[in-house]
C-alpha positions in Angstrom: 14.1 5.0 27.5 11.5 7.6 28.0 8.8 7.9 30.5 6.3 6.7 27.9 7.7 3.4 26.6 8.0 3.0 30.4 4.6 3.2 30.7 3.4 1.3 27.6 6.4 -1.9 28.5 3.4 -4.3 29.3 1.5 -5.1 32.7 1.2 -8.2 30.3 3.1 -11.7 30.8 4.3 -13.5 27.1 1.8 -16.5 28.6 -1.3 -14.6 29.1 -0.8 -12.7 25.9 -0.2 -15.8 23.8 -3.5 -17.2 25.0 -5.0 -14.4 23.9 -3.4 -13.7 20.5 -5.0 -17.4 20.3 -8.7 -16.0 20.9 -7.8 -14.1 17.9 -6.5 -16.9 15.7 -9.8 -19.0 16.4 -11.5 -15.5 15.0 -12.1 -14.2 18.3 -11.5 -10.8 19.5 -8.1 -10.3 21.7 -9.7 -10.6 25.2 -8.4 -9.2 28.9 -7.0 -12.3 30.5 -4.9 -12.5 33.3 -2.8 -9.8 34.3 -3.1 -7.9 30.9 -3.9 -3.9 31.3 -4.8 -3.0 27.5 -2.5 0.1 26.3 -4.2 3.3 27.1 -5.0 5.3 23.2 -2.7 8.2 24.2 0.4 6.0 25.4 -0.5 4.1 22.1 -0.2 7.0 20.1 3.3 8.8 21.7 5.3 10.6 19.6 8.6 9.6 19.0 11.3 11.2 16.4 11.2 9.1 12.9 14.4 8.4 11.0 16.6 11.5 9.4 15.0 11.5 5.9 19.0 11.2 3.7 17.9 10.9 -0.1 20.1 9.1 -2.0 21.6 11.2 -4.4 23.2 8.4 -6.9 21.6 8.8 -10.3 20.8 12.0 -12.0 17.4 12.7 -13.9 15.5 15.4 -15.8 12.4 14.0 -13.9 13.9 14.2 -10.3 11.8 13.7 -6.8 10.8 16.4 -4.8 10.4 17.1 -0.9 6.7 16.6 -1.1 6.3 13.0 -2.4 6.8 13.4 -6.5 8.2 9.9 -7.3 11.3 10.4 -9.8 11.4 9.2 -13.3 14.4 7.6 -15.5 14.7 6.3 -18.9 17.8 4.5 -18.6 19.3 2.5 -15.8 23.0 3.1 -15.7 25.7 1.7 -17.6 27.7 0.9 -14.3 25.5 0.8 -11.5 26.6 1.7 -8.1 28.1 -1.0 -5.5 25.8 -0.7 -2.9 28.0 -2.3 -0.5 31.8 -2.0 -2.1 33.0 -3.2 1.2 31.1 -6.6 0.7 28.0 -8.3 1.9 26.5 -6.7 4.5 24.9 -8.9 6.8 27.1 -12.0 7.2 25.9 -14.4 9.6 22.9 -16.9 10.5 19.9 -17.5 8.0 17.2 -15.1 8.1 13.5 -16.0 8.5 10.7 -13.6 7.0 7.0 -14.2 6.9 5.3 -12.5 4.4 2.6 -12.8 1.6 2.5 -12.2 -2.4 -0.2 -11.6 -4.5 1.1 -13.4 -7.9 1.6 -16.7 -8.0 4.9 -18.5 -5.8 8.1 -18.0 -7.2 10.1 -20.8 -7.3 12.0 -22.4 -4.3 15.6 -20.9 -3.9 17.3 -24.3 -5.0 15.8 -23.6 -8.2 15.6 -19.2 -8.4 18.8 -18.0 -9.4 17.9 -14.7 -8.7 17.2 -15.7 -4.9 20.6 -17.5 -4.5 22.1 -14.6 -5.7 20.6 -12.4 -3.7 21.6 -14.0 -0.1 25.1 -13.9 -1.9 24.4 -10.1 -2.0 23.1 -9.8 1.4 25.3 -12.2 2.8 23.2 -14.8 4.2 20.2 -17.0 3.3 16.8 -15.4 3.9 14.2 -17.6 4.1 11.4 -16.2 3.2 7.8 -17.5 4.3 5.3 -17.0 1.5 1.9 -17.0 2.4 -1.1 -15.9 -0.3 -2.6 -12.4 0.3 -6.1 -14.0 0.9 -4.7 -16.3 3.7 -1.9 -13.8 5.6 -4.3 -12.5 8.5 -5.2 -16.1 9.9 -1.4 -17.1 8.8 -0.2 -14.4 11.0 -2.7 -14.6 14.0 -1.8 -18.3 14.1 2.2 -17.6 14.2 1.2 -15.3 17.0 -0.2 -17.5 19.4 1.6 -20.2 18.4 4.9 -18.5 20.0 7.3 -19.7 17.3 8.3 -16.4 15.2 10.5 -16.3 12.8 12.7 -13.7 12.9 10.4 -10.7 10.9 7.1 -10.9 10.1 4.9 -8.5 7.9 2.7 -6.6 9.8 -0.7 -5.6 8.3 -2.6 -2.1 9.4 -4.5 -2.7 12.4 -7.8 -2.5 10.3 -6.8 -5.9 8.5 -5.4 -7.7 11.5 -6.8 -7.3 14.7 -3.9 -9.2 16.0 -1.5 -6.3 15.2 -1.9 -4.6 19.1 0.4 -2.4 21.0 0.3 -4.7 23.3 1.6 -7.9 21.0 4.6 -5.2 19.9 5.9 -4.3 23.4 5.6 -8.1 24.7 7.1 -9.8 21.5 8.9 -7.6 19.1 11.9 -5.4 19.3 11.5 -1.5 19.7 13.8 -0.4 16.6 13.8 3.0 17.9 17.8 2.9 19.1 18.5 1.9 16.2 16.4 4.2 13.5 15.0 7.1 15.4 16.7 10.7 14.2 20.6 10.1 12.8 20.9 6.5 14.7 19.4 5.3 10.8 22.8 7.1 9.4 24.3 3.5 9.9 21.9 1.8 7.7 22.0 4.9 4.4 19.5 2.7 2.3 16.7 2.9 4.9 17.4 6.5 5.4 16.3 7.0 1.7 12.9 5.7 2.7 10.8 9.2 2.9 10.2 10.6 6.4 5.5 10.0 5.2 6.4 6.3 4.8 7.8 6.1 9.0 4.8 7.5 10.3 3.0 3.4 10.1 6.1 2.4 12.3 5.2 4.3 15.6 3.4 2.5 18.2 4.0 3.2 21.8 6.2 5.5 21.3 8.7 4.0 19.7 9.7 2.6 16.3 8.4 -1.2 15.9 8.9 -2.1 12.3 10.6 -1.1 8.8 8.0 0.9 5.9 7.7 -1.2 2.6 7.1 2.5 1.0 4.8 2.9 -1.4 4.0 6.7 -3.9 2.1 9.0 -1.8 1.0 9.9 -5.6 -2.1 7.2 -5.2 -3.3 6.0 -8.6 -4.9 7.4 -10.8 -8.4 6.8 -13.2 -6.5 4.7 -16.0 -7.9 5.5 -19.2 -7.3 3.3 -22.7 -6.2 6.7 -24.7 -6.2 4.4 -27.9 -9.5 3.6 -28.0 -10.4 7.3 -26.6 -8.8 8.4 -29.9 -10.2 5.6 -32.4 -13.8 6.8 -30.9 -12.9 10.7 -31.1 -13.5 11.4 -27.5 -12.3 14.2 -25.6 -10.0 12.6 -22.7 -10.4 15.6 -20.3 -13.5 16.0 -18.7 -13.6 19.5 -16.7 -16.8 18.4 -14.5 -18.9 15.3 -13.1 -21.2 16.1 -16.1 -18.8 15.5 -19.0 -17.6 13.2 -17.5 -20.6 11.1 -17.3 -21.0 12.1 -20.9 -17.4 10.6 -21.9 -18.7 7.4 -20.3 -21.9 8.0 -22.6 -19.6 7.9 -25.8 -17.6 5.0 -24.8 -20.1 2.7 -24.1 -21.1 0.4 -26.9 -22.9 -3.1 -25.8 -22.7 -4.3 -29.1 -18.8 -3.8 -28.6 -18.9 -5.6 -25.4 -17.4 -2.0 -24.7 -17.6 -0.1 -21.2 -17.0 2.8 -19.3 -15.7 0.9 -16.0 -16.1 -2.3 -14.3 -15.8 -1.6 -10.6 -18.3 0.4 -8.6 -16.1 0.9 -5.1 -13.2 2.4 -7.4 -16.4 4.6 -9.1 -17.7 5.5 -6.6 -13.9 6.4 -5.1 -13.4 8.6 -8.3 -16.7 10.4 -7.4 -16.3 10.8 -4.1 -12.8 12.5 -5.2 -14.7 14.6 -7.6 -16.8 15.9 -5.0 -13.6 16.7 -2.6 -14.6 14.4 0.0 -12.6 13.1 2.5 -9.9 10.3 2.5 -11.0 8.1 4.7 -11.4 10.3 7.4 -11.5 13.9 7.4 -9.9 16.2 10.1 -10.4 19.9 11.4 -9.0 21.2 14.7 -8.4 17.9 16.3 -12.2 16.7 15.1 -12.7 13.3 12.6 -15.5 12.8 10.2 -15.4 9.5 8.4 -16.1 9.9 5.0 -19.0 7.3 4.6 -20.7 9.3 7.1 -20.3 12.7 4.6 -23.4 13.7 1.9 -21.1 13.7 -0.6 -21.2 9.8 0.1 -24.8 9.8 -0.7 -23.8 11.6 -3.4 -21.3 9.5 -4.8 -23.6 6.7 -4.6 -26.4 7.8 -6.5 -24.0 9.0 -8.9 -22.4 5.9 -9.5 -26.4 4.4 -9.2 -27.0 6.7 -12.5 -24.2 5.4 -14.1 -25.1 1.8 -13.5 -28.8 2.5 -14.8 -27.6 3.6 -17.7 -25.8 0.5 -18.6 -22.0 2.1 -18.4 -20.9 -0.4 -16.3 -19.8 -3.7 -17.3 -23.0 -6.3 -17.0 -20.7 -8.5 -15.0 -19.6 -5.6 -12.2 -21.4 -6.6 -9.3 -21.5 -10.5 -9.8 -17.9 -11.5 -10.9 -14.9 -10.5 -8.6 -11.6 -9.6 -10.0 -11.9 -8.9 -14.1 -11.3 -5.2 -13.4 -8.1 -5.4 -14.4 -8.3 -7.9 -17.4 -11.7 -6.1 -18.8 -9.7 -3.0 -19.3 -6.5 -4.4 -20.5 -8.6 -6.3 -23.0 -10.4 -3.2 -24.0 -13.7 -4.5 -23.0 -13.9 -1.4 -20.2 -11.9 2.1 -20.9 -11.2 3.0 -17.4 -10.3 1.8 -14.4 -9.1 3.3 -11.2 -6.4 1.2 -9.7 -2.9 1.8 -8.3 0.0 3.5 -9.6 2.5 -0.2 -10.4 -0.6 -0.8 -12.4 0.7 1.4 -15.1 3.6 -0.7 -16.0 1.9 -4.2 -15.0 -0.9 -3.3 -17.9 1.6 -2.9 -20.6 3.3 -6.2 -19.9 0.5 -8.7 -19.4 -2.0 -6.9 -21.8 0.4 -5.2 -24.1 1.6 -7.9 -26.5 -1.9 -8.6 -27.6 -3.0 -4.9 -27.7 -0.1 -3.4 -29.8 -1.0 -0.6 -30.2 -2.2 0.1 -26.2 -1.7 3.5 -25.0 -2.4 4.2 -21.5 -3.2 7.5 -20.2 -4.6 8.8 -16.6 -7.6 10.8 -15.4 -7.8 13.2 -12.1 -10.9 13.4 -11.0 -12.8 16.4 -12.2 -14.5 19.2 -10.0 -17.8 17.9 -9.4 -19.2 21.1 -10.7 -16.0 22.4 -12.5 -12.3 22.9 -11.3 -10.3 20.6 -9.9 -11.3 17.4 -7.5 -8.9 16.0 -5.0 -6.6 13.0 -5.4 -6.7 10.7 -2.4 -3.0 10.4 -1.3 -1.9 6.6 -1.4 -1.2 4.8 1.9 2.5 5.3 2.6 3.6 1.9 3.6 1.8 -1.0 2.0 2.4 -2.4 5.7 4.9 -2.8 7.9 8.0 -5.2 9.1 8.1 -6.2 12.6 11.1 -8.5 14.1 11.0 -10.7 16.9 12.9 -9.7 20.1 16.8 -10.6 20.2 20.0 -9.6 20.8 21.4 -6.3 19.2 23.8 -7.8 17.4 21.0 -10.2 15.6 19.0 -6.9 15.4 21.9 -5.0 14.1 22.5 -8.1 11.1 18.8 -8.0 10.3 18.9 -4.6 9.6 21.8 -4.5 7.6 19.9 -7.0 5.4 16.8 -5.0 5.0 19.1 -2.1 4.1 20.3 -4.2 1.2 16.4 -4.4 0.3 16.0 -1.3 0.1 19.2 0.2 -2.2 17.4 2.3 -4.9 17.2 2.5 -8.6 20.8 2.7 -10.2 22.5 0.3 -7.6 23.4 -3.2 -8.4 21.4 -4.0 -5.5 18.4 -2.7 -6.6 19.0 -4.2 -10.1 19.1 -7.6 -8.7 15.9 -7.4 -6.6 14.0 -5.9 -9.9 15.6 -8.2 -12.7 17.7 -11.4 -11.4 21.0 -12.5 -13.2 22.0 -11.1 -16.4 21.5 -13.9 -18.7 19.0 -16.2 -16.8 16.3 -13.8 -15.7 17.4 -10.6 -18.1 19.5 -9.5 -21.0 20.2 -5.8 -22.0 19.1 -3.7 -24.6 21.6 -0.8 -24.3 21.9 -0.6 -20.4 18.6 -1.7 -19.6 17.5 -5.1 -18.5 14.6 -6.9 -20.4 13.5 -9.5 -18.3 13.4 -13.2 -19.9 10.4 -15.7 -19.3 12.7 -17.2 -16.3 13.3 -13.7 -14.9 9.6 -13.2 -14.6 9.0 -15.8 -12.3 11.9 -15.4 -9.9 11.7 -12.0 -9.6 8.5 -12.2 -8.0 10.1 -13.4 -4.9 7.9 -11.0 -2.4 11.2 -8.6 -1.2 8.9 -5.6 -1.5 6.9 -7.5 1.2 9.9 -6.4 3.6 11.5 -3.7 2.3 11.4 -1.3 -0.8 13.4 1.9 -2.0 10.9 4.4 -2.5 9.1 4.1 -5.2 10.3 5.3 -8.8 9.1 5.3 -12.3 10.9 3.0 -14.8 9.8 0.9 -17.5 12.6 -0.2 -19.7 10.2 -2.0 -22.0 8.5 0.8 -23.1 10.2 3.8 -21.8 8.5 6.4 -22.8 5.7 6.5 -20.7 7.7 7.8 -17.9 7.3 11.1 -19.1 3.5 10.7 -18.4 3.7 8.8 -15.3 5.8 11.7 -14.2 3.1 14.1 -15.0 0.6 12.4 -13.1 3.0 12.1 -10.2 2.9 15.8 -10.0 -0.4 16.8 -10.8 -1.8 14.0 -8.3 0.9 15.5 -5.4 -0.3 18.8 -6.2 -4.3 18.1 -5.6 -3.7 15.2 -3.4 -5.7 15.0 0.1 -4.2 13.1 3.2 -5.8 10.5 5.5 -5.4 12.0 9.0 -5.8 8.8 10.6 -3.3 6.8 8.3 -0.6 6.1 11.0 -3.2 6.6 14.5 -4.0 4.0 16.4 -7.9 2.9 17.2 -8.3 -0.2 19.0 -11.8 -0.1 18.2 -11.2 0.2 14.3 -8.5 -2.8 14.9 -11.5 -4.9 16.2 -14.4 -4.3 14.6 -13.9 -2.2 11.2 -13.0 -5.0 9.3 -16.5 -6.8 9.9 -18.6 -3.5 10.3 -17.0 -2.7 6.5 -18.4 -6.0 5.4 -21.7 -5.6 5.9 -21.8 -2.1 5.0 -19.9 -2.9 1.6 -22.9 -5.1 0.8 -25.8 -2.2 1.2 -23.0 0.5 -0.8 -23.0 -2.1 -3.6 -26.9 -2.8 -3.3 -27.6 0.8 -3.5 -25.4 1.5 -6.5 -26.6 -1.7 -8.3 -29.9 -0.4 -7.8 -31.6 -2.9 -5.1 -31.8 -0.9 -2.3 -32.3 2.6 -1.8 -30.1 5.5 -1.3 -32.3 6.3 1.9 -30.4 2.9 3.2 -27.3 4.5 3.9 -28.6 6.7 6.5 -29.7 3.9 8.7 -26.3 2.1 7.8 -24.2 5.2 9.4 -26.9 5.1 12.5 -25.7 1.6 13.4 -22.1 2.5 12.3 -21.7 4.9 14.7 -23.9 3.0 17.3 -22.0 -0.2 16.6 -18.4 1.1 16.6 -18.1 4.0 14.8 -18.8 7.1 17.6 -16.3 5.2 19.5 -13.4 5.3 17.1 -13.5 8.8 16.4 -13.0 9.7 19.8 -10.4 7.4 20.1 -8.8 9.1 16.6 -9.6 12.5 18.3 -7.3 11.2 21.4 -4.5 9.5 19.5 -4.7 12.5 17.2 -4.0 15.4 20.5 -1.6 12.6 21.5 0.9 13.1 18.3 0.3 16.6 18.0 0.6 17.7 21.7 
């Protein structure tokens, strides 16, 4: 083990971290106590060499992936899928616990989910998994911590969402994957060497590997736009600058029509901000980090998104009803909204059947004066998976069953995870599975929430939008800007962003709503960097000469 995990392997006792992972569960920050040192930002931030990228090279496609993060695209799955494992299960042995969260509604229990008892045939043991609501994971996992009971993986949350998630916590209570996944050590689990090389980077803490990716499309997602209602009002869908297209939002808008242009300001004023090239999330030149809510084009965006509001293009409800987004454009009430690339499919099955003739298109950001804007590269990992410390054999059979979580499109594993049992949860229509009422509850069981094969575009419903989906995939790769600070470590930002990001929330939305003024922002960024902010740049700044030394 190298010098550097030495150094990180804690001056901290299990007992005097509990009791301070149990500050944090009572909302509390996680405190010094005891003999605890806190890791340094460097030692934090080692290097470490990720996994051998190995793409799996099963299923052939006229819409392939590419190096730099273009997602592939099929029509078809195959007629005989691949036996991921012809040898048989993979991970024979004890039951398997994983905590982890959804964001749709419980699937149901595995005594009644076929597709769940089928798949722990497939993996080869029973994996229990732990299903906690989104809204309710961070306290859920805090508690778990200082509780001291784990179950065997847990789902780690960025820093930023879970100020529980420390080095510190990793070196005293979780295993450091890195003998068994750092360079060609992953050759003995092939699925998880599929997982890009982008999606590892969230994984490295101390130097060393601490958890598994749940990879998501470096694509980002784009400005959804309802192209059937673009075309029934005969507006042009391509807006070249800022200008047109506040004037496309102009022609949409029709309050008589309980008709929109959007219906979330913090995804406007995201677009905007990508129209004016501004940073994502932080921005980065020779070793130095500008956050972007600290840029003018974040004044910028605001008042934009301030104009739009006074106009009336935003739905009446945007800044007093949480979470119609989504439902206002699928219902045609709005006729964009930003959101995330699974979106794309997700619209056409819950809004589709009522909307027949629903035809989704994207938007890029325009050049705020002409040209192209920037696409803000999605986070590569959703979050992360994180096991409990055990012997290597148990690590070793844990790992063999994420593997089988993450066999990719045109295995029979992968088919199972996306659409159950033939028959109970899906029937075919040619090769492809169409999943039945039953199949679209079980299949919700949160497996992403551990594991995922990269992402890939598929819709056997309506296949033919893959050919679009795959177009956006490569224009947003080819304009698409990187967070710097995506897999650094702050301890500062772990702490305190979360609540600072609150309260500045409020005064963004205030300003574009049209309550406060735009001159509020500069005091905001004052106590920012006063509060917090100053402090985790420079501690980006360090973890950032650490991985690049």
């Amino acid at each position: 083990m190298n010098t550097v995990i030495n150094t990180v392997t804690n001056k901290l006792s299990r007992r005097g971290f509990l009791a301070s992972a149990a500050g944090v569960a009572a909302g509390l920050t996680l405190s010094a106590c005891g003999d605890h040192r806190p890791v340094s930002t460097a030692a934090a931030n080692a290097q470490v060499p990720l996994p051998t990228y190995i793409p799996y090279q099963g299923v052939e496609t006229s819409m392939p992936a590419t190096a730099d993060g273009v997602a592939p695209g099929y029509l078809n799955y195959p007629k005989d899928p691949v036996r991921a494992f012809p040898d048989g299960p993979p991970a024979k042995g004890d039951p398997i616990d994983i905590m982890n969260l959804i964001f749709n509604p419980v699937p149901p229990p595995v005594d009644r989910n076929t597709m769940w008892q089928a798949l722990n045939q497939y993996v080869g043991c029973d994996l229990n998994f732990q299903i906690t609501p989104v809204a309710d994971y961070p306290s859920k996992f805090a508690v778990t911590i200082a509780g001291g009971d784990l179950p065997d993986a847990m789902l780690m949350l960025p820093p930023n969402s879970n100020a529980a998630a420390s080095p510190d916590m990793l070196s005293t209570l979780f295993e450091d994957l890195t003998p068994y996944l750092s360079g060609d050590a992953v050759r003995d689990y092939p699925h998880l060497a599929n997982i890009p090389t982008a999606s590892w980077g969230m994984t490295v803490l101390n130097g060393g590997i601490y958890s598994v990716p749940m990879p998501r499309p470096l694509s980002g997602g784009p400005n959804f736009v309802r192209l059937d209602l673009l075309k029934q009002l005969g507006v042009d869908p391509n807006p070249t600058s800022w200008r047109e297209f506040e004037q496309l939002c102009k022609d949409v808008t029709d309050p008589k029509a309980n008709r929109y242009a959007l219906g979330e300001s913090v995804t406007a004023w995201d677009f905007a901000m990508q129209s004016l090239g501004a940073p994502n999330k932080w921005g980065e030149e020779n070793g130095r980090f500008t956050w972007y809510h600290e840029t003018e084009e974040a004044k910028q965006a605001l008042d934009a998104v301030r104009s739009l509001t006074k106009a009336g293009l935003m739905h009446p409800d945007t800044y007093t009803v949480l979470g119609k987004a989504k439902e206002w454009f699928g219902t045609g009430h709005t006729v964009m909204n930003p959101d995330g690339p699974v979106a794309w499919n997700d619209y056409y099955t819950v809004y589709g059947p009522n909307a027949k003739d629903m035809e989704i298109g994207y938007m890029i950001a325009p050049g705020w004066d002409g040209g192209p804007g920037v696409q803000w590269q999605g986070q590569s990992s959703y979050a992360t998976l994180i096991l409990k410390k055990a012997p290597k054999a148990r690590i070793q059979q844990i790992l063999r069953a994420l593997d089988a979580l993450a066999t990719p499109f045109g295995t029979d594993g992968y088919l199972l995870r996306k659409y159950g049992v033939q028959g109970p949860d899906h029937t075919l229509r040619g090769t492809d599975p169409i999943l039945t009422a039953q199949g679209g509850t079980e299949v919700t069981l949160p497996t992403i929430f551990a594991t995922d094969a990269p992402f890939t575009l598929y819709y056997p419903a309506k296949p033919e939008i893959v050919s679009r989906q795959y177009a956006f995939q490569k224009q947003a790769i080819e304009q698409r800007r990187p967070n710097p600070a995506e897999s650094l470590y702050s301890p500062t930002n772990a702490r305190k962003s979360g609540l600072l990001q609150t309260g500045l929330d409020d005064i963004r939305k205030g300003i574009m709503q049209g309550r406060r003024p735009v001159s509020d922002w500069d005091d905001a960024m004052k106590t920012w960097r006063k509060e917090a902010g100053d402090q985790i740049r420079a501690e980006y700044e360090q973890a950032w000469e650490a991985r690049n030394a």
